[in-house]
Structure formats: structure tokens, C-alpha cells
C-alpha atoms as one frame of an Amber mdcrd trajectory, in Angstrom:
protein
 112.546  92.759 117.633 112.928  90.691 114.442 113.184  87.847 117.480 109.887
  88.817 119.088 107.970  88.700 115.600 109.322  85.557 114.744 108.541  83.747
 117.744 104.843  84.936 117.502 104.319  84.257 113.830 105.756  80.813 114.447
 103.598  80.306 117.812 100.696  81.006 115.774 101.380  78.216 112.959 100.859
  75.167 114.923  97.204  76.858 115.833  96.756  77.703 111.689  97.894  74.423
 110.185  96.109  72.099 112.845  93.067  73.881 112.264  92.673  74.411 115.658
  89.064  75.192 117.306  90.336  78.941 118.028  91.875  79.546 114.569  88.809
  77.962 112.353  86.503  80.451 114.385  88.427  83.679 113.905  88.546  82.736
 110.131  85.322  81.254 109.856  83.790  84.780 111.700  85.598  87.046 109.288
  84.413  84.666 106.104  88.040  82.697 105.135  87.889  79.833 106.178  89.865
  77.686 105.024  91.850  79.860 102.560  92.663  82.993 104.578  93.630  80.455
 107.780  96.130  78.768 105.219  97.019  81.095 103.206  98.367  84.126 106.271
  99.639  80.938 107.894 102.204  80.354 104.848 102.802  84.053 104.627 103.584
  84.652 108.586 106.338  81.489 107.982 107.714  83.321 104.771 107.865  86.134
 106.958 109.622  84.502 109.668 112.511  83.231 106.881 112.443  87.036 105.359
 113.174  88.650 108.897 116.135  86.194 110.193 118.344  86.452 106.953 120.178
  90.224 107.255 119.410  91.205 103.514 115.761  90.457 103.691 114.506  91.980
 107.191 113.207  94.784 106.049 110.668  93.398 103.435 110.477  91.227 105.946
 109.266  93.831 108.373 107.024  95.409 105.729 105.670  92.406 104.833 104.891
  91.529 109.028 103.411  95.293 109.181 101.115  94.959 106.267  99.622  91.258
 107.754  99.334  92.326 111.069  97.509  95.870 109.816  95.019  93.469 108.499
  94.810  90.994 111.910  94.326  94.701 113.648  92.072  95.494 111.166  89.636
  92.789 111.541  89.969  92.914 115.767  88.821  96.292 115.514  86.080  95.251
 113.017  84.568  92.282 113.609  86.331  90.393 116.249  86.802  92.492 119.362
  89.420  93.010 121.312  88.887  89.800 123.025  88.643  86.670 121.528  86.782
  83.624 122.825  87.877  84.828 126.219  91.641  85.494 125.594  91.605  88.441
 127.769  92.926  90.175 124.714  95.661  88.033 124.523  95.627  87.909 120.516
  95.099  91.896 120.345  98.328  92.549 122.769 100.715  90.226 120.975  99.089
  91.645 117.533  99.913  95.233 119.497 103.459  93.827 119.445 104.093  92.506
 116.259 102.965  95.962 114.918 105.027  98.208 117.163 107.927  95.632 116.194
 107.955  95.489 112.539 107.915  99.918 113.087 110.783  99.479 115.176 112.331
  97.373 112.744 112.077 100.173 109.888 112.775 102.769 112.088 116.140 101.571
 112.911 117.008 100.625 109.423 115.923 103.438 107.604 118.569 104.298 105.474
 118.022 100.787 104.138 114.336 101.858 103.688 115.610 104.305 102.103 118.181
 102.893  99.881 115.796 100.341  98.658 113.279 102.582  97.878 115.519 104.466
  95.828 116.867 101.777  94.066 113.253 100.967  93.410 112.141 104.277  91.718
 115.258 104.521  89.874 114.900 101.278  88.411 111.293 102.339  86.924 112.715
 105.316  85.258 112.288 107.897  87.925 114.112 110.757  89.693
């Protein structure tokens, strides 16, 4: 899963960096252009390096589930399901990436869990 994810994120760079046609649109339509084309570019690559080394997948896979909320978020909003005649190409592997990064924290939840813990104990919690 971590696999599938990664190969999409990094798919999608060459499109973000090269400010291709497709890319500077979808941006452009939902008002970042340049900056939010860059910027989730830099943070799908950090999530890439996050998900293939063992100690960091799962902010890894929180990190993947909270960008591609917001890609869902603005296909359901503003762009449509299809985009510049993709058939919904950029929905479905979107569809993916989500169901992925669940997957992901499904099947490490006791490391969800363990984090999280350490993470309220550490601000004085119980």
C-alpha cells in the first residue's frame, strides 16, 4: 500500500514541478497557483521519504490522508470528478491514495496507538 501511494505521489511530481498545462489549471482553478502547485508537490515527496523508512510510515500515512482529504476536497468542490477530460482518472487514483493511507493505519494500529500515547503523555496527560 505504502508502494501504491508512493508511486502516485511521485507520478504526480514531474506534472507539479514542470508546471505542466494540467497541473497550472487545477491550481490556477482552485486560486494557488504557483504556491499550492509547489508547495503539495514538496509535501507529496516528503511523504513519499516518510512512508518507505519503517519508523516513519505512519506519519507518513497521516500525513498522505490529510493531503489527499484536501485533493478530494477540492474535486468534490470545485473541480469535478473529471478533469480536463481525464475520465476521472485523477479522482480514482485520489480514491486510492485515500483508501491506502486507511489501510496503512488500520494495519498498524497499535503503532497509532502507541504514538498517540506517547504523545499525550508527553504533554502531561493521562
Amino acid at each position: 500500500m505504502k508502494t501504491i501511494i508512493s508511486m502516485i505521489f511521485l507520478q504526480t511530481l514531474f506534472f507539479k514541478f514542470s508546471a505542466a498545462p494540467e497541473s497550472v489549471y487545477i491550481f490556477s482553478l482552485i486560486g494557488m497557483e504557483p504556491y499550492g502547485r509547489i508547495g503539495s508537490g514538496v509535501a507529496e515527496f516528503l511523504v513519499v521519504l516518510l512512508l518507505v523508512w519503517p519508523q516513519t510510515t505512519v506519519i507518513g500515512a497521516f500525513a498522505s490522508l490529510f493531503i489527499i482529504s484536501v485533493a478530494l476536497y477540492f474535486h468534490i468542490t470545485i473541480l469535478g470528478i473529471v478533469v480536463l477530460d481525464d475520465y476521472g482518472l485523477l479522482f480514482f487514483l485520489a480514491l486510492v491514495v485515500f483508501i491506502s493511507s486507511i489501510l496503512i493505519l488500520y494495519f498498524k494500529k497499535d503503532e497509532v496507538v502507541t504514538s498517540v500515547n506517547r504523545i499525550w503523555k508527553r504533554n502531561g496527560k493521562r
